[in-house]
C-alpha positions in Angstrom: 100.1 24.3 -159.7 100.1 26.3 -156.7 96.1 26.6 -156.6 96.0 22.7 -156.7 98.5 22.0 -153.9 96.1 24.8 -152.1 92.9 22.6 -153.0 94.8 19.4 -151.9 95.7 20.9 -148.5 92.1 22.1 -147.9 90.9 18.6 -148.5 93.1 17.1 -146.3 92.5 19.5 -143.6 88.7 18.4 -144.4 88.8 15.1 -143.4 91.3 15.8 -140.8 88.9 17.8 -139.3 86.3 15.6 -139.8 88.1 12.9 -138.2 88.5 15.0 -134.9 85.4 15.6 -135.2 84.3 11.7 -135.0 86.9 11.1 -131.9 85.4 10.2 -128.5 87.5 12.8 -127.1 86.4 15.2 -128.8 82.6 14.8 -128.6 83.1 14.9 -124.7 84.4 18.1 -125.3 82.0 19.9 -126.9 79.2 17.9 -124.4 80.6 19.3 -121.7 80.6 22.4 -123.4 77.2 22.6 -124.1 76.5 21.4 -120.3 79.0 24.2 -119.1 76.6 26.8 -121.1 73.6 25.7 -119.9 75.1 25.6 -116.5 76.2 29.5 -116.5 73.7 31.0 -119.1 70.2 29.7 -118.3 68.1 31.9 -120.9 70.2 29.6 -123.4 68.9 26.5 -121.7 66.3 25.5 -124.4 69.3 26.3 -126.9 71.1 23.9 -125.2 68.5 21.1 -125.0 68.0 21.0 -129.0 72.2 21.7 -129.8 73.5 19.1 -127.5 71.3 16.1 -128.8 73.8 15.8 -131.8 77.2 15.5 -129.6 76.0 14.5 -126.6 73.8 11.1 -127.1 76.4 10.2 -129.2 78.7 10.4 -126.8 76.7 8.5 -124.2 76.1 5.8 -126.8 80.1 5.8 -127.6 80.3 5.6 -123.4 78.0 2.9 -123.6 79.8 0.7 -126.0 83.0 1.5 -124.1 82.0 0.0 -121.0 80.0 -2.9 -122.6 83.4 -3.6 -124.6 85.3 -3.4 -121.9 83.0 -5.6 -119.8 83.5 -8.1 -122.4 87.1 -8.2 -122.9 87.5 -9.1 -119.1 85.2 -12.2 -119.2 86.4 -13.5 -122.6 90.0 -13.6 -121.0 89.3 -16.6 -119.6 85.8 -17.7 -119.0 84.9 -19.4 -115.9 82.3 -21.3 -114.9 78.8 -20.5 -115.1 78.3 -18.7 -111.5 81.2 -17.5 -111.2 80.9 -15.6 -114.5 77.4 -14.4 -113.1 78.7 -13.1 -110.0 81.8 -11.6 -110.8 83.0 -7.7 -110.2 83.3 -6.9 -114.0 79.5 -7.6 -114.6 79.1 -3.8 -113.0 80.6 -2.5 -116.2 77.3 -3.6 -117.8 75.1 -1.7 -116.0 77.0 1.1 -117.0 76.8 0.4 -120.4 72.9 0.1 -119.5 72.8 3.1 -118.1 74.6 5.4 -120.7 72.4 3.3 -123.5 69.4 4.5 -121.7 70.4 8.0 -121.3 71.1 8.4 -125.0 68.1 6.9 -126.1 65.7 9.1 -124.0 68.0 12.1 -124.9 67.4 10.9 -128.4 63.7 10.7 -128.2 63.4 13.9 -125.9 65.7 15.9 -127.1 66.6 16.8 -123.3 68.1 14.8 -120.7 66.1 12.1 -118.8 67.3 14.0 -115.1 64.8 17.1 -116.7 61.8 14.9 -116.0 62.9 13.7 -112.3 60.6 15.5 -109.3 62.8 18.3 -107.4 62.7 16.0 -104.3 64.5 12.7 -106.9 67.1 15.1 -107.9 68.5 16.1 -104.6 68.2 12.1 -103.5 70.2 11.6 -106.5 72.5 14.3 -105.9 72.6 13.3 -102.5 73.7 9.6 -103.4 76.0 10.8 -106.4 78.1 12.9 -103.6 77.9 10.6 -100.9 79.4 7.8 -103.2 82.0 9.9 -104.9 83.2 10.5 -101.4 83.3 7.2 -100.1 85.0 6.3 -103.6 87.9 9.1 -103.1 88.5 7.9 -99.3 88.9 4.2 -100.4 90.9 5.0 -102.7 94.0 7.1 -101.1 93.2 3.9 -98.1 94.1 2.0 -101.4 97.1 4.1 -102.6 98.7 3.6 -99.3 100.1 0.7 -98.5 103.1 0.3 -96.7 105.6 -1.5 -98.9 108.9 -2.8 -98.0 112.0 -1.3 -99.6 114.4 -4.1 -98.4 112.4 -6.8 -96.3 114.3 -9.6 -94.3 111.2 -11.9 -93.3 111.9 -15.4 -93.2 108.1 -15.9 -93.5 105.9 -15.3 -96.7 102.1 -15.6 -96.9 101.3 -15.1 -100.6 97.6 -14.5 -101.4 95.6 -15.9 -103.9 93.3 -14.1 -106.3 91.7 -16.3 -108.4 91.8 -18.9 -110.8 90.1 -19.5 -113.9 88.2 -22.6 -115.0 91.1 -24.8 -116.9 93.3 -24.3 -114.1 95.4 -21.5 -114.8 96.1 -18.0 -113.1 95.1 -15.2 -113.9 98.1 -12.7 -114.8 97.5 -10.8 -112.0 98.5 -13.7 -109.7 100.8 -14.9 -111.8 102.2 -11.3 -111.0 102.2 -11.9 -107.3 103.9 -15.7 -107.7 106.9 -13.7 -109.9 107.5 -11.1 -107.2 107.4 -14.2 -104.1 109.3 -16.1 -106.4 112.2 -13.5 -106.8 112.1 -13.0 -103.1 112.8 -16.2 -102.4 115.3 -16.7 -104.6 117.4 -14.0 -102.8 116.5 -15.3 -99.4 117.2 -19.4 -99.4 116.6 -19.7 -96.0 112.7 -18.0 -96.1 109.7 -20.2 -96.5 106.3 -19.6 -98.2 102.5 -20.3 -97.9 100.6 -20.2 -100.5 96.8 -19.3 -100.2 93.6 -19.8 -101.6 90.6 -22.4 -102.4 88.0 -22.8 -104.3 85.1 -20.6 -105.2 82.2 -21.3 -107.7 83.2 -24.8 -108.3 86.5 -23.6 -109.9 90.2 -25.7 -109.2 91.8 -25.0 -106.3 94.3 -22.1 -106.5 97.1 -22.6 -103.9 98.4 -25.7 -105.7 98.4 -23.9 -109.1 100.5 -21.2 -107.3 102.6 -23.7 -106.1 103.3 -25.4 -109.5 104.2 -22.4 -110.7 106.4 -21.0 -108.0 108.4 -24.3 -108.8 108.3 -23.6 -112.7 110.5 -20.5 -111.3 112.7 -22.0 -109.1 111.6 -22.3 -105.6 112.4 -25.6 -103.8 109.3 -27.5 -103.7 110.3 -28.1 -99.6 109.9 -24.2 -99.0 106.1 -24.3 -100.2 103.5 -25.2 -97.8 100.2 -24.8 -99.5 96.9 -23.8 -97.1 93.7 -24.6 -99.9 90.7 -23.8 -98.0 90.7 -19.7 -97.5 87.9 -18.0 -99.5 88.6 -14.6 -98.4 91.5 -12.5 -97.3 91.0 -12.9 -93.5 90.7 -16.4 -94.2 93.9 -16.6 -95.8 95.9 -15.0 -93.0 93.8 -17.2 -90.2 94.5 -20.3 -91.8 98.0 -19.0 -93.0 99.0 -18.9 -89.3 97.4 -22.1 -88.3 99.9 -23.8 -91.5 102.9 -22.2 -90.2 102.4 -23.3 -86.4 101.7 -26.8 -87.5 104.8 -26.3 -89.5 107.2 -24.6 -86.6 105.6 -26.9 -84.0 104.8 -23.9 -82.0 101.8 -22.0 -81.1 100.1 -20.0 -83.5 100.6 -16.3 -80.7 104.0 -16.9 -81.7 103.7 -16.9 -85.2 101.2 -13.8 -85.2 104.3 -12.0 -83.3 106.7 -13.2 -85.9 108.2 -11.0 -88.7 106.0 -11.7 -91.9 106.1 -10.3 -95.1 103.0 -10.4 -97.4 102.9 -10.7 -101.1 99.5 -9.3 -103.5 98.3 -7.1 -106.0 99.5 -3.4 -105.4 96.7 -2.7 -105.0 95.2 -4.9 -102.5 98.5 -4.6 -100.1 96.7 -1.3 -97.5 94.0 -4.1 -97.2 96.0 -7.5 -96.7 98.1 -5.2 -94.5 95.1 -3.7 -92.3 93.4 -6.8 -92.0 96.2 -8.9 -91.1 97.5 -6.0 -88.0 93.6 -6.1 -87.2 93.8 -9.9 -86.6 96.9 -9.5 -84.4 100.1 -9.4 -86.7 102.5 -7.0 -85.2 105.3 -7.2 -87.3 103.8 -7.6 -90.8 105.9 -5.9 -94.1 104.3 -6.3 -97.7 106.1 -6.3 -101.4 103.3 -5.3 -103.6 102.8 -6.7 -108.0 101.7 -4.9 -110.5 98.1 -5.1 -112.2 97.6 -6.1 -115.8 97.0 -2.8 -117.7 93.2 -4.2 -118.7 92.4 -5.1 -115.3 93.4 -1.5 -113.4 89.5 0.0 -113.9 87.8 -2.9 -112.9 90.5 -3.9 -109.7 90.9 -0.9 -108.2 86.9 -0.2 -108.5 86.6 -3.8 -106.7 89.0 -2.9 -104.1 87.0 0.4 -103.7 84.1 -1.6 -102.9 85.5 -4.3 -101.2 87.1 -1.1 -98.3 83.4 -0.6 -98.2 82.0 -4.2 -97.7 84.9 -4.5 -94.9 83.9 -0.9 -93.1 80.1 -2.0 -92.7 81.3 -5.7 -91.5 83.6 -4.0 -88.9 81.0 -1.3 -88.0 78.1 -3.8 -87.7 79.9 -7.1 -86.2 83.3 -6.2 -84.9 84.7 -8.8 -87.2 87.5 -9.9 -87.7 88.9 -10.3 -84.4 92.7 -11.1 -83.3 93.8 -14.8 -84.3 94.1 -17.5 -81.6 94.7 -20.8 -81.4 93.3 -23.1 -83.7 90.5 -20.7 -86.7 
């Protein structure tokens, strides 16, 4: 009895075992065990180059399939139309998947990494480029991490930013996200009114009425809403924001810069709706940040990273954008 309760344990430990063995976590563990070997023991370097074919192109292939997968399961969310699907951010995740399938497969077929057959003088460019990104990537991103968000804000002005909209009309959660967190602002402050912002990319609907349905759906008087349509970017959104609200206020659109304003966006996209807008001459501008859909945090805070980037270089190289005044 006790020697088959013994063998029944051992066979269950078995496939246990074997099942760790299979994990993705644990195949990046022992590849970057292997690479930490041939890293600090370089006599073992051709041991290295035939042990870690096993583990290791597996696990680029298993990278590979994440970040294809993952690419997939943003676009089939909601498909859009045909150029906008072409050109959006989550594409990148493909080339990833490329790249890892191609690393595998000459690691595969080489038994060695595909960086062993590189010239000295591609290795350091590569190197070179690896760092120099990775830094740019880490400086974006504590830009990105902080944002200056209001604890208890008392504007009587909100510009709420758009961020998308998908083919059939709806919102994408993420802005559905933002519309919640205006909405329940609103609700506590009857006397505040909103402008909602964003138009049409890609031949796609136009987002600030769909906003503005929606805020209703939850509450907010219809009167409070003033809807600006024709914004296809951020700085666009604040330019022809203020242009709304002078038209609105019957009053110049200096004193509306000067005025107290509180943005609503993404979490993550508040340090850049916040810089932009004291860049184009809001003094006294306070943001209430929403939170990101858990499958969209990779691929929006990677476009943000890039998008700190795209914004440097159009500072750097035209000086743009410039304070508001008078009529955008």
């Amino acid at each position: 009895m006790h020697a088959e309760t013994t063998a029944a344990l051992r066979r269950k430990s078995s496939r246990i075992c074997l099942y760790l063995e299979n994990t993705i976590f644990t195949r990046f563990v022992i590849a970057f065990s292997y690479t930490a070997k041939a890293l600090f023991h370089p006599a073992e370097t051709q041991y290295y180059q035939h042990m870690k074919s096993t583990h290791i192109y597996r696990t680029e292939y298993c990278a590979s399939a994440l970040f294809f997968l993952y690419s997939v399961a943003l676009h089939a969310e909601n498909i859009g139309t045909l150029l906008s699907e072409l050109t959006s951010f989550s594409n990148v995740w493909l080339v990833f998947a490329a790249f890892f399938f191609f690393a595998a497969t000459w690691r595969r077929r080489h038994n060695r990494s595909f960086w062993w057959s590189l010239k000295p003088w591609q290795k350091k460019a590569g190197l070179a480029m690896f760092t120099t990104a990775l830094i740019i990537a880490l400086v974006n991103l504590i830009c990105i991490a902080r944002p200056v968000v209001s604890d208890s804000p008392q504007a009587d002005t909100v510009i709420l930013l758009g961020g998308g909209i998908y083919k059939d009309g709806t919102l994408p959660k993420s802005v559905q996200a933002r519309a919640e967190t205006a909405a329940a602002y609103l609700l506590q402050k009857p006397e505040a009114v909103i402008v909602v912002t964003g138009g049409s990319l890609y031949n796609l609907p136009e987002e600030a009425p769909a906003i503005k349905a929606l805020l209703i759906k939850k509450g907010v008087s219809p009167d409070r809403i003033l809807v600006e349509q024709n914004a296809l970017d951020t700085i666009q959104n604040f330019s022809n924001s203020a242009a709304v609200l002078a038209s609105y206020r019957h009053c110049p659109v200096e004193e509306i810069i000067h005025s107290e304003i509180l943005v609503v966006t993404s979490y993550f996209h508040l340090a850049r709706a916040q810089f932009l807008a004291r860049r184009m001459g809001f003094t006294r501008i306070s943001g209430l940040g929403s939170h990101t859909p858990l499958l969209h945090v990779l691929n929006s805070y990677s476009r943000e990273i890039c998008a700190w980037l795209k914004l440097s270089l159009r500072i750097l190289l035209t000086g743009k954008p410039v304070a508001v005044s008078g009529n955008p």
